[in-house]
C-alpha positions as CSV (number, residue, x, y, z in Angstrom):
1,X,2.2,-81.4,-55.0
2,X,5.6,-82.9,-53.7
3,X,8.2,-80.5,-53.0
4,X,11.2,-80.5,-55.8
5,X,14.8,-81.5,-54.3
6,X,16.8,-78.6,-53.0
7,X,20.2,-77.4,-51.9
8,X,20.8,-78.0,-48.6
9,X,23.1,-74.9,-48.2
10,X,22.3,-71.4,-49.2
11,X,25.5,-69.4,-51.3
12,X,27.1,-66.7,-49.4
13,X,30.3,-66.0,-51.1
14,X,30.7,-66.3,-55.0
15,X,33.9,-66.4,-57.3
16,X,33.7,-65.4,-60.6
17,X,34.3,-67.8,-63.7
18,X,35.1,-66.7,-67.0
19,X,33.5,-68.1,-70.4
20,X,36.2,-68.5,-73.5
21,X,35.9,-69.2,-77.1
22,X,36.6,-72.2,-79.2
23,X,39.1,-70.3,-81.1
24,X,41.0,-70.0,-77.9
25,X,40.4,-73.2,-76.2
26,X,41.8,-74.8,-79.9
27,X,45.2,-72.8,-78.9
28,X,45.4,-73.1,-75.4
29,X,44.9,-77.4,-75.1
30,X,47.5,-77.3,-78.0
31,X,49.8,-76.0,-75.9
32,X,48.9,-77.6,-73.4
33,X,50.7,-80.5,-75.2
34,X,47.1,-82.1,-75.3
35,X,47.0,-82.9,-71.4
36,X,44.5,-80.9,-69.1
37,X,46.7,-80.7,-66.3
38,X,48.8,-78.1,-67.9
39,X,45.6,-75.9,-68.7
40,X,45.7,-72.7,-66.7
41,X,42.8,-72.6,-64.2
42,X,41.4,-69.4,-65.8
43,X,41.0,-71.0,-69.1
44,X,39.3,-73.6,-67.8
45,X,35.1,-72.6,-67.6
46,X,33.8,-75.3,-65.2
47,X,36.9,-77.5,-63.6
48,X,35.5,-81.5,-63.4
49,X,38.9,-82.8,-63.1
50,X,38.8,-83.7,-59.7
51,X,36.7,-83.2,-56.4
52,X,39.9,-83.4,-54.7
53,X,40.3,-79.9,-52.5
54,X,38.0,-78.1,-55.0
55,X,35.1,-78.2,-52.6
56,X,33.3,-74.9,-50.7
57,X,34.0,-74.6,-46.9
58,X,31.7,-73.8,-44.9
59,X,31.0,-71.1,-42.5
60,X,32.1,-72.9,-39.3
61,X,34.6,-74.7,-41.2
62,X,36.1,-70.8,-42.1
63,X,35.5,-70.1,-38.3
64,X,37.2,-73.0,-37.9
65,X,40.3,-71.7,-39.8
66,X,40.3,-68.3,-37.6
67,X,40.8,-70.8,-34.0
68,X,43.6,-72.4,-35.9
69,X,46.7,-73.1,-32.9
70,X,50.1,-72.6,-35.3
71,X,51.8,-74.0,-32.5
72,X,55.2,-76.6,-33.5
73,X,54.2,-78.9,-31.3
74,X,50.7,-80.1,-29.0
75,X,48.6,-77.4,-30.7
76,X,45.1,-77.4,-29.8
77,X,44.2,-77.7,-33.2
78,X,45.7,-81.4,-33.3
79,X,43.6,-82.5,-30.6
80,X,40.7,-81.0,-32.0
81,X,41.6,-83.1,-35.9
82,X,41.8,-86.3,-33.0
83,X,39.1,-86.1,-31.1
84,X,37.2,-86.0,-34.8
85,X,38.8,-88.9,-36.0
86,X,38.3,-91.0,-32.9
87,X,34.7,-90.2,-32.9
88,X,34.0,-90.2,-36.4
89,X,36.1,-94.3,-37.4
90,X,36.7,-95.3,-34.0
91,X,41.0,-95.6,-34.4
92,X,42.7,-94.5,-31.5
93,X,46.0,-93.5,-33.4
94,X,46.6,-91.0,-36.3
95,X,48.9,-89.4,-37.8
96,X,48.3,-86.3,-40.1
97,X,50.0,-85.4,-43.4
98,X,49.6,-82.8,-46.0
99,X,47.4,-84.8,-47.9
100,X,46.5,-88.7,-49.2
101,X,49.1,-89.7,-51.0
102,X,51.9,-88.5,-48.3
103,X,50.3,-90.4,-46.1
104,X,50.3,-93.5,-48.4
105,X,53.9,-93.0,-48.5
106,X,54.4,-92.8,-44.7
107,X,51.9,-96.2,-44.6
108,X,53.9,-97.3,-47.6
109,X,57.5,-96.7,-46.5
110,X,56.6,-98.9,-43.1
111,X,55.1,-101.5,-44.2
112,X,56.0,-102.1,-48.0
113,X,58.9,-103.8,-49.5
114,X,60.6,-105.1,-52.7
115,X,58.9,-108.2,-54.1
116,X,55.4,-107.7,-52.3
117,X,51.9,-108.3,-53.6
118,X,49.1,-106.3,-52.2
119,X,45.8,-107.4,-53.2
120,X,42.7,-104.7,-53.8
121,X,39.7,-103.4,-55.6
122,X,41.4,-101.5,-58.3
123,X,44.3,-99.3,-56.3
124,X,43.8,-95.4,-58.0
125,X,47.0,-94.2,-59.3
126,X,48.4,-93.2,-56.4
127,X,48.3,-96.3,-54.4
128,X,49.3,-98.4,-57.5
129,X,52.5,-95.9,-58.2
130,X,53.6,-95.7,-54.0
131,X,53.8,-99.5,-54.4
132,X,55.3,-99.9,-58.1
133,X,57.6,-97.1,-56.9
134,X,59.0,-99.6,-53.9
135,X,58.9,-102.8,-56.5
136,X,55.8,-104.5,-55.5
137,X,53.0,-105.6,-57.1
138,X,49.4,-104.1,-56.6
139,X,46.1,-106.9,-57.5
140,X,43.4,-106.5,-58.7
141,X,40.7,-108.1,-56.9
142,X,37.5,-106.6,-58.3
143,X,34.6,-107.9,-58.9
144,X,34.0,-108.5,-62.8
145,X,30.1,-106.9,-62.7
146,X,32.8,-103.4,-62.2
147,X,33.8,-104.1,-65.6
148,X,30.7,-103.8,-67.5
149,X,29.1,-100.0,-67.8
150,X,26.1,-100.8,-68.5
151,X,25.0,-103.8,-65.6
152,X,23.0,-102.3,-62.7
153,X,24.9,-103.5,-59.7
154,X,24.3,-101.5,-56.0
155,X,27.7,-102.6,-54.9
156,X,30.4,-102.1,-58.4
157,X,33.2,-101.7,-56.0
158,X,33.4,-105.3,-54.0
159,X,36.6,-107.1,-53.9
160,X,36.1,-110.5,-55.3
161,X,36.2,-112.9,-52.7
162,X,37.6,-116.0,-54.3
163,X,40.3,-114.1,-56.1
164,X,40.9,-112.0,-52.7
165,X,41.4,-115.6,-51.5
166,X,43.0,-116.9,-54.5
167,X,46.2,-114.1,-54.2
168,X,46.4,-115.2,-50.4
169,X,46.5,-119.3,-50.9
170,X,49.3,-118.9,-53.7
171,X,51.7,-116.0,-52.0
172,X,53.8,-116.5,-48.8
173,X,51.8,-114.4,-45.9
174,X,55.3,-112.6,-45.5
175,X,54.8,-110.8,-49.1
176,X,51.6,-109.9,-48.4
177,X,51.5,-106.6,-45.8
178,X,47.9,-105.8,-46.4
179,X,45.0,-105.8,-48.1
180,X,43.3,-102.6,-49.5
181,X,40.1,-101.5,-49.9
182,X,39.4,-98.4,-51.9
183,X,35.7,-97.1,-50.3
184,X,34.4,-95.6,-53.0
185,X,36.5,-97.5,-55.6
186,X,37.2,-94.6,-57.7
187,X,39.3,-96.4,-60.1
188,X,35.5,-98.5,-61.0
189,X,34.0,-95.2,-61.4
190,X,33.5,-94.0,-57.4
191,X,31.5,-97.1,-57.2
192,X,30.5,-98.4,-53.3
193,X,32.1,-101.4,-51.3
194,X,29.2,-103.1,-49.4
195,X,29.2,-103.6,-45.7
196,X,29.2,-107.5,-46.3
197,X,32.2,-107.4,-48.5
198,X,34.0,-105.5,-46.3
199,X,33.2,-107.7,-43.3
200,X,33.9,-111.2,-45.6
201,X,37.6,-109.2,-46.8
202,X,37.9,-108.6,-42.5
203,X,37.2,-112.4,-42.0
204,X,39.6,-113.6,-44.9
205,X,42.4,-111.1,-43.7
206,X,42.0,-112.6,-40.2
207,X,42.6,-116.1,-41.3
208,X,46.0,-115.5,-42.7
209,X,46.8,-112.4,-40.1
210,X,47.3,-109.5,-42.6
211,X,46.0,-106.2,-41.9
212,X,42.7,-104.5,-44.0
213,X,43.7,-100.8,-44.8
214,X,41.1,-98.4,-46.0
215,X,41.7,-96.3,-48.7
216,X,39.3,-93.7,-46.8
217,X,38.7,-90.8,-49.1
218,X,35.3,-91.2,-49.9
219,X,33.7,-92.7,-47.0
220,X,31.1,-90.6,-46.3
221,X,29.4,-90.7,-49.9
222,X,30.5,-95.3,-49.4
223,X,28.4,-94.8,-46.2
224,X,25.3,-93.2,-47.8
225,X,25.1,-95.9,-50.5
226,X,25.2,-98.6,-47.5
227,X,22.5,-96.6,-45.6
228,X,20.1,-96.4,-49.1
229,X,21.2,-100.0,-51.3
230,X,21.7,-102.3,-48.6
231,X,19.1,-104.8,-46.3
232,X,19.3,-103.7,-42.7
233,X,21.1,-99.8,-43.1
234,X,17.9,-97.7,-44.2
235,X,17.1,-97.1,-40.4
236,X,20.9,-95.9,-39.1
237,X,22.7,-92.8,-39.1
238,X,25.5,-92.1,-41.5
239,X,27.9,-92.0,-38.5
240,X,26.3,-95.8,-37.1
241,X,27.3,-97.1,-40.1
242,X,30.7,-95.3,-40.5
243,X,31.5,-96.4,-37.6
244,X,30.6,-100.3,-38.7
245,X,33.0,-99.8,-41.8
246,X,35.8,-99.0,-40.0
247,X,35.6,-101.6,-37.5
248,X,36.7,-104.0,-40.6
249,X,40.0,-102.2,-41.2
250,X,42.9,-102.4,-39.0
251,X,44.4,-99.1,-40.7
252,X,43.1,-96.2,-43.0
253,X,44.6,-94.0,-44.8
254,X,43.2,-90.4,-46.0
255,X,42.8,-87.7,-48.6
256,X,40.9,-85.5,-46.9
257,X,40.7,-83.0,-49.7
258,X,37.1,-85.1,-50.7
259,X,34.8,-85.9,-47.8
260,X,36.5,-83.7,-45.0
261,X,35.7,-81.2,-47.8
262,X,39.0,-79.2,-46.9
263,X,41.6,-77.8,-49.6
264,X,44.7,-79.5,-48.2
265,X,45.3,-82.4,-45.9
266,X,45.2,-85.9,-44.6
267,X,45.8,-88.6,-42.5
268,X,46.5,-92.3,-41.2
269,X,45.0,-93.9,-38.8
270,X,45.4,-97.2,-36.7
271,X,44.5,-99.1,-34.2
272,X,48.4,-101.2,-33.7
273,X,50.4,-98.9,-31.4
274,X,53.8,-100.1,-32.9
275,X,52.4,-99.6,-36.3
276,X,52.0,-96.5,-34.8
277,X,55.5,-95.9,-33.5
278,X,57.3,-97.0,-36.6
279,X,55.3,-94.7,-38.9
280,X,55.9,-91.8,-36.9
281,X,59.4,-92.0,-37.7
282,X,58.7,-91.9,-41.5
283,X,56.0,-89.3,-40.9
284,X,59.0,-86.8,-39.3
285,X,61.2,-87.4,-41.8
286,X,58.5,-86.8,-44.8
287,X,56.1,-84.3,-43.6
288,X,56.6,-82.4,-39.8
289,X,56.2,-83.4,-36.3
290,X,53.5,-86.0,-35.5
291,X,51.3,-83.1,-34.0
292,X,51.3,-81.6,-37.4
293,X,52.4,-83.3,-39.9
294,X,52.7,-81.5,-43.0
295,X,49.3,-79.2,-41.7
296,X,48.7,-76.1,-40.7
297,X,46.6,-75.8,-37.3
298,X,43.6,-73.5,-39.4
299,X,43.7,-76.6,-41.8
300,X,43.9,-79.4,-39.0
301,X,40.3,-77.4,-37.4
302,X,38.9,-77.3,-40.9
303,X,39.4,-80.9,-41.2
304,X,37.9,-81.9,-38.0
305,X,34.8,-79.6,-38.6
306,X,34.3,-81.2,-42.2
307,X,34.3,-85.3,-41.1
308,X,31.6,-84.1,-39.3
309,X,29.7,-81.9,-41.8
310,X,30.7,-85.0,-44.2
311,X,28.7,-87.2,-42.4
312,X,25.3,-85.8,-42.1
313,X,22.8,-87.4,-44.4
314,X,21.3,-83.7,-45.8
315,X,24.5,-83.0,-47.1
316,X,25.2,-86.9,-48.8
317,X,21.8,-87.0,-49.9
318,X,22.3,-83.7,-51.6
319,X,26.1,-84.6,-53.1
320,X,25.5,-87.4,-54.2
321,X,22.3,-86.0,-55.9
322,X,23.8,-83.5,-58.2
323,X,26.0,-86.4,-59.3
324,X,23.5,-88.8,-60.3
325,X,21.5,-85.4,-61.8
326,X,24.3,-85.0,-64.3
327,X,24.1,-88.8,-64.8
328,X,20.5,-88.8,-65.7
329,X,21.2,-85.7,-67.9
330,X,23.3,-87.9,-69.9
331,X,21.3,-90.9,-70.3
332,X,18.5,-88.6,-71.6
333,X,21.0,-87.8,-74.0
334,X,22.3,-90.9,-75.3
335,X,25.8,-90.4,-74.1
336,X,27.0,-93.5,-72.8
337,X,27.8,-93.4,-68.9
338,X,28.5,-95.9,-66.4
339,X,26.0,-97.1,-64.3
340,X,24.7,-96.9,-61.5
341,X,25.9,-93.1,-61.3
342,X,29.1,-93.1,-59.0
343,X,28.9,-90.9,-55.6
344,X,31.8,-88.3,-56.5
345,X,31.5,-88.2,-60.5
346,X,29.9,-89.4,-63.8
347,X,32.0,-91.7,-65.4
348,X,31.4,-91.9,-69.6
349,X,32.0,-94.8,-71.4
350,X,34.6,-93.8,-74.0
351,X,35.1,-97.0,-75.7
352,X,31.4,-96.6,-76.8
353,X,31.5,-92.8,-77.1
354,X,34.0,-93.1,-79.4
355,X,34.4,-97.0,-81.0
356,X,36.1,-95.9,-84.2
357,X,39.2,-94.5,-81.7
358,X,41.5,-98.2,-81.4
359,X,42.6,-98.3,-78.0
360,X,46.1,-97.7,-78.8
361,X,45.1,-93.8,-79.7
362,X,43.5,-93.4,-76.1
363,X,39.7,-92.6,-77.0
364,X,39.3,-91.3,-73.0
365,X,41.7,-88.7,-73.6
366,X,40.7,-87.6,-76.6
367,X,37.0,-87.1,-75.8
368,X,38.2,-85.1,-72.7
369,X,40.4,-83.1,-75.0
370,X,37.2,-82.3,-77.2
371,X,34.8,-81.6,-74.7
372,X,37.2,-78.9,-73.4
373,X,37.1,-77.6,-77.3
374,X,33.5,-78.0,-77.1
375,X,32.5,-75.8,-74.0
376,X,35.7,-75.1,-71.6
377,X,34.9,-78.1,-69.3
378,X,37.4,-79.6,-68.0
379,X,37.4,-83.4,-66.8
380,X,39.7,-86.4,-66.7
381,X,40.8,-89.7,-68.0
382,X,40.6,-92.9,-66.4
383,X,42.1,-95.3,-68.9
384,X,45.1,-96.6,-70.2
385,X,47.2,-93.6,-69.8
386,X,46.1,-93.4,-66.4
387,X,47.0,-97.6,-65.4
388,X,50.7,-96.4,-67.0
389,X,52.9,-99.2,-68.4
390,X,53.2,-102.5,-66.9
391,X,56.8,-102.3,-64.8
392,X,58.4,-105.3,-66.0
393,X,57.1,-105.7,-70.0
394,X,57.0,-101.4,-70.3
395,X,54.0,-102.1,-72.8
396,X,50.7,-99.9,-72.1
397,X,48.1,-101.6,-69.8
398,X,44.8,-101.6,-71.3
399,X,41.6,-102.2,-69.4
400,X,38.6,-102.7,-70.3
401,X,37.5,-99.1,-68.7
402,X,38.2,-96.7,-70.8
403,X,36.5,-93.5,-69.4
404,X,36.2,-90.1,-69.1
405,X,35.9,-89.1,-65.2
406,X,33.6,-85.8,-64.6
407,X,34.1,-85.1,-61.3
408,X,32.2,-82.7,-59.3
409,X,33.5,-80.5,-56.2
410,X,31.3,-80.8,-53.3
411,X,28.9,-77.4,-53.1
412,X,30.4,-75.4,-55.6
413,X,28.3,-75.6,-58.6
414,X,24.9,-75.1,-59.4
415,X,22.3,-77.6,-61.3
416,X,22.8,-74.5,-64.2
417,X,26.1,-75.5,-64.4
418,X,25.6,-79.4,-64.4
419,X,23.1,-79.1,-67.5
420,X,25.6,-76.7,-69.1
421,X,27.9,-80.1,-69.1
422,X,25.4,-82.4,-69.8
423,X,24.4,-80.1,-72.9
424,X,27.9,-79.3,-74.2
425,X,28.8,-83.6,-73.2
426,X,25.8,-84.2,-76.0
427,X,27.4,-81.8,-78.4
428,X,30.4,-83.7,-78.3
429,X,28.4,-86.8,-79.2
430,X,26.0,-85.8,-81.5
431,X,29.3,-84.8,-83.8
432,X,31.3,-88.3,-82.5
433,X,31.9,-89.9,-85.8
434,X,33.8,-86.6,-87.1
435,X,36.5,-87.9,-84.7
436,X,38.1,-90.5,-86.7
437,X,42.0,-90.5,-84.8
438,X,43.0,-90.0,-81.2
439,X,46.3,-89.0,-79.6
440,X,49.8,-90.5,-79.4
441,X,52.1,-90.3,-76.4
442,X,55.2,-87.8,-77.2
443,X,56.8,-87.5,-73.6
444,X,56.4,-89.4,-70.2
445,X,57.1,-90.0,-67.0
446,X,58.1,-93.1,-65.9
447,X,55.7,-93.5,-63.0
448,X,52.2,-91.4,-62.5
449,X,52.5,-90.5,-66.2
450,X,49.2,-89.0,-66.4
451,X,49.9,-85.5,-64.9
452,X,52.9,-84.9,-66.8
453,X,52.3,-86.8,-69.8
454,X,52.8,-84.7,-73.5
455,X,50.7,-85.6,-76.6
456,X,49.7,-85.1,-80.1
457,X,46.5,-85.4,-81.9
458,X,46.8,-88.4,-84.6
């Protein structure tokens, strides 16, 4: 018989996780003002709301951690986080920070000015609020298949080309600093950018001379689905075609919290040398010296050991597996997901989980908020209290996402756990039409709303 699939790690440290009851979870999201981040992590059973730092080191990357060089300046340990980065995307300059979005804001504070427009596939919520913050003006350039759930499409994450080319033709090259492309576009539920799009978005940015960045955080898992959906990749190593991807992009940025698999840290990375120059003097004045940079040397060696852990196909092939089991798990039953399964999360569909919620009561949030009720599981919305409200009119931005992101740490739970979600995600929807109201907003910030925001149940 064929051999079933199997972990490609073996556990050798656990940490224990505590089961609650309803009657407590009822309490404890209530006064949590309705928003997950303010849950405490202990009454929380198994924590989906991000694959961001939440991953399991492994045992070199913990031997790593003991060879960490704490030195202020030229510490082994910054050569070491180099070397890896050179080897691994092929830029010859980088700068580290403490994690992505400090190093957006280094990338952001040299680069981005007042009245700008920078064109992307659907910028996550930090990009979007760096450049709001500075008073320009993020595009969207995705592809419209991203829009629809339900269409099998290997490659969700594309930047359109015509409207790519479109922003370009009607904005003065001076307002436009760059172009971004998100790889996986988490923001179109962690779907891939193909290696053809990226090259045609290289080709266009050439024409006009503007710079491709790469929002880099999920690489590894954009590079498997390049290797196994597109013509001419099956036969190449993971690191082959990393290295391909990168030779599009004049810059990258770096959370390396998801496929460096490390709980704190990032990076930028270029291949300009005055680019180079002028962000180091942002990258002192925000986040340390440039051989550090907001790092600590144990973290800078865990890093380098984990882009190269990242980017063996065992370990993809076996990520991005339990993803897509959790998605399957779903579609057997009935809960509306978006599809094809994404390479860091299942993304479900709340506008059909929930059509009775208008969109103006957030139906996203609220099924997270009852699926928390339901089993202590804690995910994420990607919706309209995510996009925040348009700068200029202050009205909510709706999209025609609305979804609930259940994001999984890399090697940290079992395929028990995953059907515990599945099962308690199909409890949730086999009661759906007792939900009749969502939430209203009672407090928020005025940028990056989500993490703070306070609600009530309608």
């Amino acid at each position: 018989m064929e051999l079933p699939f199997a972990e490609e790690y073996r556990i050798k440290m656990v940490e224990p996780i505590r089961k609650t009851n309803r009657e407590q979870r009822v309490q404890w999201i209530k006064d949590a003002k309705y928003n997950l981040f303010n849950l405490r992590s202990e009454h929380v059973y198994i924590d989906l709301l991000t694959d961001s730092g939440t991953g399991a080191m492994s045992d070199r990357q913990w031997s790593e951690m003991m060879l960490g060089d704490e030195s202020y300046a030229g510490a082994s340990s910054y050569y070491k986080m180099k070397d890896a980065i050179t080897e691994i995307t092929g830029f010859p300059y980088f700068l580290p920070t403490h994690q992505g979005r400090a190093a957006e804001n280094v990338l952001f504070s040299t680069m981005v000015k007042a009245g700008d427009f920078i064109p992307g596939n659907a910028h996550f919520d930090t990009t979007k609020g760096h450049i709001e913050f500075r008073h320009a003006t993020p595009v969207d350039c995705t592809i419209k298949e991203a829009f629809d759930t339900t269409l099998i499409h290997p490659f969700k994450g594309n930047v359109d080309i015509d409207k790519l080319d479109e922003v370009l033709r009607n904005h003065p090259v001076e307002k436009i600093p760059c172009i971004i492309v998100t790889i996986t576009c988490n923001t179109a539920g962690g779907q891939p950018v193909s290696m053809k799009n990226m090259k045609e978005v290289k080709q266009l940015a050439d024409n006009y001379q503007i710079p491709v960045v790469f929002d880099s955080a999920r690489f590894a898992e954009n590079a498997y689905f390049i290797k196994t959906r597109e013509e001419g990749y099956k036969d190449k190593s993971i690191r082959e075609i990393v290295l391909e991807m990168f030779s599009y992009a004049d810059i990258m940025t770096m959370s390396s919290k998801k496929d460096a698999i490390v709980n704190m840290g990032g990076f930028i990375a270029m291949r300009d040398e005055n680019l180079y120059n002028q962000a180091t003097v942002y990258n002192i004045l925000f986040e340390g010296f440039i051989t550090y940079g907001g790092m600590s040397g144990r973290d800078m060696n865990a890093l380098a050991q984990g882009l190269r852990e990242a980017t063996e196909f065992d370990f993809l092939e076996n990520r991005v597996g339990q993803v897509a089991y959790l998605g399957k798990k779903c579609k057997e039953y009935g809960v509306p997901v978006l599809e094809p399964f994404g390479g860091h999360a299942i993304f479900v569909d709340a506008l059909k989980f929930y059509p009775q919620i208008p969109k103006e009561e957030f139906p996203a949030q609220t099924l997270a908020i009852e699926l928390y009720i339901e089993a202590g599981v804690r995910g994420v919305e990607i919706g309209a209290i995510l996009a925040d409200r348009d700068p200029g009119t202050r009205e909510n931005r709706y999209s025609d996402l609305e979804l609930l992101r259940l994001a999984i740490p890399r090697r940290t739970y079992t395929d028990n756990h995953i059907e515990y979600v599945a099962a308690a995600l199909k409890n949730v929807f086999d009661r759906r039409n007792e939900i009749k109201r969502g939430v209203e907003i009672l407090k928020e910030a005025p940028v990056l709303r989500h993490f703070t925001v306070e609600l009530a149940k309608l």
